[in-house]
C-alpha positions in Angstrom: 100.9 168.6 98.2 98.7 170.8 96.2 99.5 174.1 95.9 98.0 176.4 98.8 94.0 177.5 97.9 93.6 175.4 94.8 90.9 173.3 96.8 88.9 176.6 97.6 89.0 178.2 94.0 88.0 175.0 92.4 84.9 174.3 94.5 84.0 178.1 94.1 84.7 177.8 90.3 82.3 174.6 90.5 79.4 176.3 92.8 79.7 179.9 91.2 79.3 178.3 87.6 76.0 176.7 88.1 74.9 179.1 90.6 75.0 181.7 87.7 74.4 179.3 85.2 70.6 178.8 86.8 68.6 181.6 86.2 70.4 181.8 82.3 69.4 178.5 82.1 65.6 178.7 83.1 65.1 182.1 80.7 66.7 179.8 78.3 64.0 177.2 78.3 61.5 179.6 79.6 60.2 177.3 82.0 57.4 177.9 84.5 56.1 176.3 87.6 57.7 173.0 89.4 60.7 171.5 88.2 63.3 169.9 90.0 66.0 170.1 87.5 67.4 172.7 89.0 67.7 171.4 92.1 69.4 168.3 91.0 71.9 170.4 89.1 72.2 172.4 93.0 72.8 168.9 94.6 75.2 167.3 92.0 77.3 170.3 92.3 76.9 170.6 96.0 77.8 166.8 96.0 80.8 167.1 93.6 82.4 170.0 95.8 81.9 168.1 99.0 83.4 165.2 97.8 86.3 166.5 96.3 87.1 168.8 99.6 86.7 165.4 101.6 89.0 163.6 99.2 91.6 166.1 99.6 91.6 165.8 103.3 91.6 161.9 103.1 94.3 162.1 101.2 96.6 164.2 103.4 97.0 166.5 100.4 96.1 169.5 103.2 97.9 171.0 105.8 96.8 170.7 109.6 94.6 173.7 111.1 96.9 177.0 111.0 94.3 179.6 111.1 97.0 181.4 109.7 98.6 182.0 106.1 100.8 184.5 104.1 97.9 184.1 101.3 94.8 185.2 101.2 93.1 181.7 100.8 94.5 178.7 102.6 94.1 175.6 101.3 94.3 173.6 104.9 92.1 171.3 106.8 90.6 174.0 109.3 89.0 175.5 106.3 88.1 172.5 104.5 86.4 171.0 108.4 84.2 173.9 108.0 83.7 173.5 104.2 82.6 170.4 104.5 80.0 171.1 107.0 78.7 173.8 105.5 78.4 172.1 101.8 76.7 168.9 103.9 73.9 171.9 105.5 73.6 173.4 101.7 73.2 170.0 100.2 70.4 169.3 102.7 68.7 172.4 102.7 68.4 172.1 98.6 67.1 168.5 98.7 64.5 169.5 101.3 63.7 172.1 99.3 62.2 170.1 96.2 59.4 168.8 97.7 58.3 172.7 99.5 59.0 174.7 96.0 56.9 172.6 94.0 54.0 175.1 94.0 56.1 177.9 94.7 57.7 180.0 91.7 61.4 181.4 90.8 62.8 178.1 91.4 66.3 178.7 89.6 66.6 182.1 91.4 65.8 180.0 94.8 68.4 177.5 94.2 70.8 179.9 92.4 70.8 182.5 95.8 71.6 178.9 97.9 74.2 178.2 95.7 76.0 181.4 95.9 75.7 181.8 100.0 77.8 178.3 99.6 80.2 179.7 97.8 80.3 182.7 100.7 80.8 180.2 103.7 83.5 178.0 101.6 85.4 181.4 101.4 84.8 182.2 104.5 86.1 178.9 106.0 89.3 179.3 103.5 89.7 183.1 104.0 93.3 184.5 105.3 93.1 188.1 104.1 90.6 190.6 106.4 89.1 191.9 103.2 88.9 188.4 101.0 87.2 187.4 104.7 84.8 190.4 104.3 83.7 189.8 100.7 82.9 186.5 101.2 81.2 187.4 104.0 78.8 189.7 102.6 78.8 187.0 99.8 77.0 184.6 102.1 74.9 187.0 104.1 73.1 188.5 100.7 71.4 185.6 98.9 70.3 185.1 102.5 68.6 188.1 103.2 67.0 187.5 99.9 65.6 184.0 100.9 64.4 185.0 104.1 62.2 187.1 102.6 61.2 184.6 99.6 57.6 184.5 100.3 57.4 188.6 99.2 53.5 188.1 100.1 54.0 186.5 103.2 54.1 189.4 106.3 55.9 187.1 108.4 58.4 187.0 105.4 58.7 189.9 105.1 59.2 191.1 108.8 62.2 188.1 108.9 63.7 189.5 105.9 63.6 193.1 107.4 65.2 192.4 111.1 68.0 189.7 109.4 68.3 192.2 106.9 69.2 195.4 109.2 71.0 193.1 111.3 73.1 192.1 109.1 74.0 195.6 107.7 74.9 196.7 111.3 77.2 193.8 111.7 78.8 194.1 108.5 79.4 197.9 109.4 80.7 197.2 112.7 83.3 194.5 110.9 84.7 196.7 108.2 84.9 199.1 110.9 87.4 196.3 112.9 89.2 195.9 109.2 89.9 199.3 108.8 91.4 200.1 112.7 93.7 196.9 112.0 94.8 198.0 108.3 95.3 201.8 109.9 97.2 200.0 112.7 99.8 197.6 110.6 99.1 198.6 107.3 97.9 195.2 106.1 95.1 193.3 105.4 96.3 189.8 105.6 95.3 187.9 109.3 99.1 187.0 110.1 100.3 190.2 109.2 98.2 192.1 111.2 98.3 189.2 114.3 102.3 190.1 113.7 101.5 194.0 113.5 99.6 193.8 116.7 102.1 192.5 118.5 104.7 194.4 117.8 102.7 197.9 118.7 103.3 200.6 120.9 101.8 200.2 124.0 99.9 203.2 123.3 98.1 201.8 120.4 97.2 198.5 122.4 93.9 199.8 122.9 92.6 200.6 119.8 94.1 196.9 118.7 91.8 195.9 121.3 89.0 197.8 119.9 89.0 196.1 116.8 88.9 192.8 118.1 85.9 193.7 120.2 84.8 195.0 116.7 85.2 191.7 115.4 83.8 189.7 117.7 80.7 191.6 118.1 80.2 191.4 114.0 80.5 187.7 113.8 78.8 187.1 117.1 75.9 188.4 115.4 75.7 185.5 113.2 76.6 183.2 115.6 73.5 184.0 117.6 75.5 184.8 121.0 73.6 186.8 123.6 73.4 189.4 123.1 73.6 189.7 119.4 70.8 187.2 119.2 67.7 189.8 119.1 67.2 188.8 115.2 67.3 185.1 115.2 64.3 183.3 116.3 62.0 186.0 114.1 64.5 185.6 111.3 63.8 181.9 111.5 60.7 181.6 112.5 59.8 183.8 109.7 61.9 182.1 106.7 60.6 179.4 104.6 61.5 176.1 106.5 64.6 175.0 104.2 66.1 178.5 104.7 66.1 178.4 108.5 67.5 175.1 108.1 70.4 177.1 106.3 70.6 179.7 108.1 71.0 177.7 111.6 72.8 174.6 110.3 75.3 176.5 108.1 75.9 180.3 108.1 75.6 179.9 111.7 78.9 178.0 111.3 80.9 180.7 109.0 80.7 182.9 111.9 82.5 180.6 114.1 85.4 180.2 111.7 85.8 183.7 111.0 85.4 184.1 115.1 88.5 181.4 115.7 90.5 183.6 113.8 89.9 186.5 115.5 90.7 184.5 118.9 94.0 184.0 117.9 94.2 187.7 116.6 93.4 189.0 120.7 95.1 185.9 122.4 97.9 185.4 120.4 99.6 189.0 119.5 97.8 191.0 122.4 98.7 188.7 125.1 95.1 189.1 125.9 93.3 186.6 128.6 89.7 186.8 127.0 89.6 183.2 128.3 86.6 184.2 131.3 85.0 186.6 129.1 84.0 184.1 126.4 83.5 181.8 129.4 80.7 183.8 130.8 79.1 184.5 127.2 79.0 180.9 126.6 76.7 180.3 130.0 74.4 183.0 129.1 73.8 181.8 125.9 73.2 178.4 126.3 70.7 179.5 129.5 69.3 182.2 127.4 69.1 180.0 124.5 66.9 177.2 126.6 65.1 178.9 128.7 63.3 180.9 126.2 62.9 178.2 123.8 60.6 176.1 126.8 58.2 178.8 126.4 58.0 178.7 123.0 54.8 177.0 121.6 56.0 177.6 117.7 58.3 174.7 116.7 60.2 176.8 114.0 61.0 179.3 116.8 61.5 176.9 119.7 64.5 175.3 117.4 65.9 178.6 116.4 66.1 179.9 120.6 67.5 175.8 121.1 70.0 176.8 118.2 71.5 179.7 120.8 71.6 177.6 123.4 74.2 175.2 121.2 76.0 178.4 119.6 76.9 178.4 123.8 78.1 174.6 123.8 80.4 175.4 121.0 81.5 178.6 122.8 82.8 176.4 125.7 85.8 175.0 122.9 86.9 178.5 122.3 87.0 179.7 126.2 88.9 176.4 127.0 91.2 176.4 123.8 94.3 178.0 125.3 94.1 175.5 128.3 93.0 172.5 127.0 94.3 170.7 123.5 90.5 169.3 122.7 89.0 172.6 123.3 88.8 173.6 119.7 88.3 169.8 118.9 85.5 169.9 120.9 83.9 173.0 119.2 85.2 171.5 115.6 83.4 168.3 116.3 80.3 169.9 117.5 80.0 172.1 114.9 80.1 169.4 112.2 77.2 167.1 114.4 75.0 170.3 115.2 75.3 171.2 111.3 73.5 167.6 110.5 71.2 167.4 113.7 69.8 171.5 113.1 69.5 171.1 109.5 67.6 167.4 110.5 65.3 169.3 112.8 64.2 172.2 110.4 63.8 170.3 107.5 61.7 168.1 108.9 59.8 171.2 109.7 59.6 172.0 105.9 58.1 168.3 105.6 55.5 169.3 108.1 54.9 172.4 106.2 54.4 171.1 103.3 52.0 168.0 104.1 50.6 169.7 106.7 50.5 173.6 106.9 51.2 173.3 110.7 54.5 174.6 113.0 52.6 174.9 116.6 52.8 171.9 119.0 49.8 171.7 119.4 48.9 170.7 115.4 52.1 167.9 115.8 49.5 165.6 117.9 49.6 162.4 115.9 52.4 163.3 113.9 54.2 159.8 114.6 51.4 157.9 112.9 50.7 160.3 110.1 54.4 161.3 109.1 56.3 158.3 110.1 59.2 158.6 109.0 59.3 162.4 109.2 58.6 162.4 113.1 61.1 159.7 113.8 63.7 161.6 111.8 63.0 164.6 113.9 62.8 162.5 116.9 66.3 161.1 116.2 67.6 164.8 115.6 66.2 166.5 118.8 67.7 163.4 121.0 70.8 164.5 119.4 70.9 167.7 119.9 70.4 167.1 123.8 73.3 164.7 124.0 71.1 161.4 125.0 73.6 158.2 123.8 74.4 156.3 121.7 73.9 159.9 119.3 76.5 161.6 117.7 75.3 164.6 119.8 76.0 163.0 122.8 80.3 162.4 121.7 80.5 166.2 120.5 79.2 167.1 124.2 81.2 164.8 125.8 84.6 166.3 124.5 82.9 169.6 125.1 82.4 169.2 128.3 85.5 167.1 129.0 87.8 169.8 127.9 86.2 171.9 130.1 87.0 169.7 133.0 90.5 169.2 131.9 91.5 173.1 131.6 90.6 173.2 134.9 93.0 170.8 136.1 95.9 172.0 134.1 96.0 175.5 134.6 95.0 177.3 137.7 94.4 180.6 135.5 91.1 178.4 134.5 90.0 176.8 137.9 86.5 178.6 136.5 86.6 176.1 133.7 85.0 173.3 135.5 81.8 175.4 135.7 81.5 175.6 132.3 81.0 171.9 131.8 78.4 171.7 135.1 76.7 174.4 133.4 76.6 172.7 130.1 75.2 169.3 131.7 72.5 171.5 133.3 71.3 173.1 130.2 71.6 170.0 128.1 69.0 168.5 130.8 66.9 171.6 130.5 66.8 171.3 126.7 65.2 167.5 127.8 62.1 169.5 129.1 61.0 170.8 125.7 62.5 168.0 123.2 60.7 165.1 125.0 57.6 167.7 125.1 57.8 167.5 121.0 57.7 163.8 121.0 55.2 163.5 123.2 53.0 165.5 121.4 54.2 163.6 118.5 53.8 159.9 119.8 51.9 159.9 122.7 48.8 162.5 122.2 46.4 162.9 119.1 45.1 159.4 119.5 42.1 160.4 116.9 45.1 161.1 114.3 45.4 157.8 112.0 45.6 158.5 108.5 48.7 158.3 107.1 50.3 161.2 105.4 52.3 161.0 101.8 55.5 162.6 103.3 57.9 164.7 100.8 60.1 162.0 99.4 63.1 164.9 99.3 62.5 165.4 102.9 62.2 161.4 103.4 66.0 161.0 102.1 66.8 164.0 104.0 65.8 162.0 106.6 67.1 159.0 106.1 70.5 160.6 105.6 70.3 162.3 108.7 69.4 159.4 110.9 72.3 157.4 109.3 74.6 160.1 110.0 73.2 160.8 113.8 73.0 156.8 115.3 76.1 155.3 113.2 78.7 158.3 114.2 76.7 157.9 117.8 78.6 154.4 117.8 81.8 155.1 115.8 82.6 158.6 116.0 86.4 158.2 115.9 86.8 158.9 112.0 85.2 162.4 112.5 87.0 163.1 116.0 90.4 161.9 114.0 90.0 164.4 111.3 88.7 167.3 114.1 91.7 166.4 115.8 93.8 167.1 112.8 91.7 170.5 111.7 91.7 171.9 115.1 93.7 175.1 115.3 96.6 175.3 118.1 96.3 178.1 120.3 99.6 178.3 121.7 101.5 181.6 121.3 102.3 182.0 118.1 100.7 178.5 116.4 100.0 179.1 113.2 102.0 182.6 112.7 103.6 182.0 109.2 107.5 183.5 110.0 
């Protein structure tokens, strides 16, 4: 066994090096214009880090999922699940990025700010201690708000970078407010102290304990995207250069759910508190917020950012069903991973369109299966995933989703409501039907006049190609990634995970 949070510190040590190392390097050389040396620098770090956290976990040199430690990193698979995914989204989102920042300026700044938000959602994933959770939130949430707005001349930049921006800041607010009730209430910042703190209160302070985890689940809910923190999102992403949205929805979109499980435990755990329905009923209104508005959406950038809320409520249905239901979080784990690799698919594709072809609205996608090939079926392949249609990995993640759902129901009659979730689920995911297949008919089956064959972004091509491997052959085997959920997933019984 290695010794708890060396796997964390050494893939920070690795991104945070070349991160800073970037800009020294480009003032160095004083380069100008296009290079991709940078951004093979960002991959083969990006690639190094991923590979050693998915060694480690191969290895069984990590601890199952605990959620909670006595340090203030925990070097376990729940954190390194999450790692994983998020380093995958990053290494996506730089390779897609080659091809769109040709032209474009400040490269090593660019890839620098993506490499440091990494480091931010490793932390978070690893993160123990309320404040080491906090820095590297704010970490990951700052280079961000910098590359939303990286097109400084762009209005619709700018206006993204504005909202995520202010956003963010009230968030952030509202989550050091949550620290700093639980540190006034047990007089520590580490997660198990506190989870231990809070159960041992006086009635009488019960309530303000509950207060901060309503503080804490409205903070990260905001990057989640639940309704109804979800005000900022599609602008933010609609907004953003491509590859940024592909970040933003693909990865930091995940942080917030492993700071969130956490903070489950926290209420259900030492409060003895059934938020079981309320997360329930969240969960349906964002995945029916989340797909209903994106059907009216005529903007592809934006009608993936609304489809992103509607899965932000798939994975929701894990966490309601947790305490019931022993594939509940392995559900939402699995998912995670899959929609991580099928969203950051779908919006880099849209940088490939973007940078052949200037063009987000449907109605300029006619044609695109003859003159991006490869590009449309990549995003074809993605958006077939992401509404569950077999043999796609999308469709497995759903299934065990939706399964769970049905099985809390049986074995508990404190969830008979938990059935609903899953008929609600299967609804939506038919809904989200109405506005993928609209895509690929515009793509395939409209445009006739549109022949001429496009160069396509070869970054964006082997982003592709990746993606479709990943999508169709865990669509027929998923078992090695449902194995290692299995193991990661966090036990929600009382006291799983409290160290003594």
């Amino acid at each position: 066994m290695i010794d708890p949070g060396s796997t964390p510190m050494i893939v920070v040590a690795l991104l945070g090096t070349v991160g800073v190392a970037l800009p020294l390097i480009s003032v160095a050389r004083g380069e100008r214009g296009s290079n991709s040396f940078y951004a093979a620098i960002s991959l083969g770090a990006l690639a190094a880090a991923i590979g050693y956290v998915g060694y480690q976990a191969a290895a069984g040199n990590v601890a199952p999922g605990a959620l909670l430690s006595a340090d203030v990193v925990s070097d376990d698979a729940f954190g390194g699940f999450f790692a994983i995914a998020m380093l995958a989204v990053a290494i996506m989102t730089t390779a897609g990025s080659i091809n769109y920042m040709r032209r474009m300026q400040h490269h090593a700044v660019y890839y620098s700010l993506i490499l440091l938000s990494a480091i931010g959602m490793v932390l978070v994933a690893y993160s123990t201690d309320l404040v080491m959770l906090f820095v590297a939130w704010e970490l990951m949430s700052i280079p961000t708000y910098v590359l939303a707005g990286f097109h400084k001349r762009n209005p619709s930049s700018n206006e993204a970078a504005i909202k995520y921006f202010l956003f963010g800041a009230l968030a952030s607010a509202v989550i050091i407010y949550g620290i700093s009730i639980a540190y006034g209430l047990t007089g520590s910042t580490n997660i198990a102290e506190v989870v231990r703190g809070f159960a041992a209160l006086d009635p009488s302070m019960v309530p303000l304990a509950l207060l901060a985890a309503g503080l804490f689940i409205a903070g990260f809910g905001f990057k989640m995207g639940l309704v109804p923190f979800h005000m900022w999102l599609p602008d933010a992403y609609e907004g953003s250069p491509p590859p940024v949205a592909a970040l933003l929805a693909a990865g930091t979109k995940k942080a917030g759910f492993a700071a969130a499980l956490r903070v489950v435990v926290m209420g259900a755990v030492a409060l003895n508190l059934d938020w079981t329905l309320a997360l329930g009923i969240i969960a349906v209104m964002t995945m029916t917020v989340g797909n209903v508005a994106a059907i009216m959406q005529r903007n592809l950038a934006r009608m993936l950012a609304y489809s992103s809320i509607g899965h932000a409520g798939y994975i929701l249905i894990g966490l309601a069903v947790a305490p019931f239901s022993a594939t509940g979080s392995t559900g939402a784990m699995f998912h995670v991973l899959n929609h991580a690799v099928m969203k950051g698919a779908a919006f880099i594709a849209v940088a490939g369109i973007v940078t052949t072809l200037a063009v987000t609205h449907l109605d300029k996608l006619k044609g695109l299966g003859r003159r991006m090939p490869i590009t449309a079926l990549g995003l074809t392949v993605s958006l077939l995933a992401l509404a569950g249609v077999p043999p796609l990995n999308g469709f497995w993640s759903k299934l065990v989703l939706f399964g769970s759902a049905i099985d809390a129901g049986s074995a508990s009659a404190a969830a008979s409501w938990a059935p609903w979730l899953a008929v609600a689920g299967v609804l939506n995911s038919a809904l989200s039907l109405a506005y993928y297949g609209w895509i690929i008919r515009k793509m395939y089956f409209e445009g006739e006049e549109e022949k001429r064959v496009r160069s396509e972004p070869r970054s964006v091509v082997a982003v592709m190609v990746f993606s479709m491997l990943f999508m169709v052959g865990f669509g027929v085997y998923p078992d090695p990634i449902i194995q290692f959920a299995e193991f990661a997933a966090p036990a929600f019984s009382a006291g799983a995970g409290i160290v003594p």
